[in-house]
Phi, psi and omega in degrees: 000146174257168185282160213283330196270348166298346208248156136245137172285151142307169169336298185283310177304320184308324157318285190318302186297322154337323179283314191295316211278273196311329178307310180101328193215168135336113183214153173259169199300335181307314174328301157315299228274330195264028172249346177277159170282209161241140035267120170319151163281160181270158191333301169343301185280290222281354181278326193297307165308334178269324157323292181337313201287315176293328199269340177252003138106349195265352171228144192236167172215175177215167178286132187237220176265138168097216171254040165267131172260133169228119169295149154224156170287153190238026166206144178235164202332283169013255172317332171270342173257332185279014168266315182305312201306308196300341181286317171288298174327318186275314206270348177226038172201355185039041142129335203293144166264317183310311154353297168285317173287354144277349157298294192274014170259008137295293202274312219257340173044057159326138185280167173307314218277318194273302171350299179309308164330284190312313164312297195296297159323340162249005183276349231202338179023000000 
C-alpha cells in the first residue's frame, strides 16, 4: 500500500471526505450519503469510496453497533490542502510562491477587495 502522500483525491473522493471533515465525528455510510444533496448516490458507491479511501490511507473505521462500521478522516483538510497546495507550487510555479500568487492574482482577475486582503496578509504574516 501506498502512503496517503502519494494520493491525490479524485473529484468524488473530495465529497466523501467533506462529508466525513464538516462532520466532526465518526459517521457511517448512510450518514455520509445523507450529507449529499440530492439526488444522493447510491449506499454502494459512497461505501465503495470509503474503502477506496481507506486503502489509500486518508480514512480509517471503527466497529460501531451491530455490523455498522463508522468511518473518520486520519488527515485533515488542513494537512490535505496544504500538501496539494505545496505539490501545485513546486511541480507548475517551480517552487515559486510569488510565482503561484502572480497567477492568480493575473488569471483569477481578483476584486480590489480580495487584492487589499491579500496585501494585508503579507504586510500582517
Amino acid at each position: 500500500m501506498k502512503n496517503r502522500n502519494e494520493y491525490t483525491l479524485t473529484k468524488s473522493e473530495m465529497q466523501v471526505m467533506n462529508a466525513l471533515w464538516s462532520a466532526g465525528k465518526a459517521l457511517d455510510v448512510h450518514e455520509v450519503v445523507a450529507r449529499y444533496d440530492e439526488p444522493r448516490p447510491a449506499y454502494t458507491t459512497i461505501s465503495t469510496f470509503l474503502k477506496i479511501l481507506t486503502t489509500k490511507g486518508f480514512v480509517d473505521w471503527k466497529k460501531g453497533n451491530g455490523k455498522q462500521y463508522l468511518y473518520f478522516p486520519v488527515i485533515s483538510r488542513a494537512e490535505y490542502t496544504s500538501r496539494v497546495m505545496k505539490n501545485v507550487k513546486d511541480n507548475f510555479f517551480g517552487g515559486s510562491a510569488s510565482s503561484l500568487v502572480r497567477f492568480f492574482v493575473e488569471e483569477e482577475k481578483l476584486s480590489e477587495a480580495e487584492l487589499k486582503e491579500l496585501l494585508s496578509l503579507i504586510q500582517n504574516p
